[in-house]
C-alpha positions as CSV (number, residue, x, y, z in Angstrom):
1,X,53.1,-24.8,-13.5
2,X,54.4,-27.7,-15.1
3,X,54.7,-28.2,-18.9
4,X,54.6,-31.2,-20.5
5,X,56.1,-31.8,-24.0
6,X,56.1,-35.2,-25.9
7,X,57.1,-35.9,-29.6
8,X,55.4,-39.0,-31.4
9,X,56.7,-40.2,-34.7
10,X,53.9,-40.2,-37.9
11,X,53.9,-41.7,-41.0
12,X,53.3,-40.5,-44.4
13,X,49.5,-41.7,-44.5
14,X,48.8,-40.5,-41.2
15,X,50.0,-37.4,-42.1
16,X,48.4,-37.0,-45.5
17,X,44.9,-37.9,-43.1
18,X,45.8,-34.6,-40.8
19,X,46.5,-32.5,-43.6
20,X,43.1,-33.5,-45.0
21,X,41.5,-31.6,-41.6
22,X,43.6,-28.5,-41.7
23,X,41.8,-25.5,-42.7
24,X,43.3,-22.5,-44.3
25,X,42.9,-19.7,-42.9
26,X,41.1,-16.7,-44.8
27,X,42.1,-13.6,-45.4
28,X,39.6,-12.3,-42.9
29,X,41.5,-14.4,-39.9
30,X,44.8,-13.5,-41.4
31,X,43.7,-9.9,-41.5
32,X,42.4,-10.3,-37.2
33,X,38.8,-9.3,-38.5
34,X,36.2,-11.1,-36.5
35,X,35.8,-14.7,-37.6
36,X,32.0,-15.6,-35.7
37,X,30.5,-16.5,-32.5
38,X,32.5,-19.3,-30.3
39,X,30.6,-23.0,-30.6
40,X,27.6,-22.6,-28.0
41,X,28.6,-22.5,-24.9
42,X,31.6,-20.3,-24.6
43,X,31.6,-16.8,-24.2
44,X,34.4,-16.5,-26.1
45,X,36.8,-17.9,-28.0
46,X,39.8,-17.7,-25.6
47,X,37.7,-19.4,-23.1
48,X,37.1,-21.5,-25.8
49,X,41.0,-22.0,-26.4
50,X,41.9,-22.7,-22.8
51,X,39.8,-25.6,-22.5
52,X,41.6,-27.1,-25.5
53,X,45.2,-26.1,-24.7
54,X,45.5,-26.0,-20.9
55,X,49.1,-24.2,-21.8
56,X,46.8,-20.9,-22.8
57,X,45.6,-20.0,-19.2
């Protein structure tokens, strides 16, 4: 398996933008209590995970 890692430079309004999407998580998903249902779908949410980040699998 091969990994690919890349680095990208970002500037201070870009990252101001992504900070704006982060969510914090709860003390519920800090805790490892169950957080909901995957979006519709997945089975689950490592199923879920994999599809976003190939590296999971």
């Amino acid at each position: 398996m091969t990994s690919i890692r890349a680095s990208f430079p970002i500037g201070e309004a870009e990252l101001a933008h992504w900070r704006t999407l982060f969510e914090e998580p709860d003390a519920a998903e800090l805790a490892g209590d169950e957080i909901g249902d995957p979006p519709a779908g997945w089975t689950d949410w490592p199923a879920w995970a994999v599809t976003r980040w190939p590296s999971l699998a």
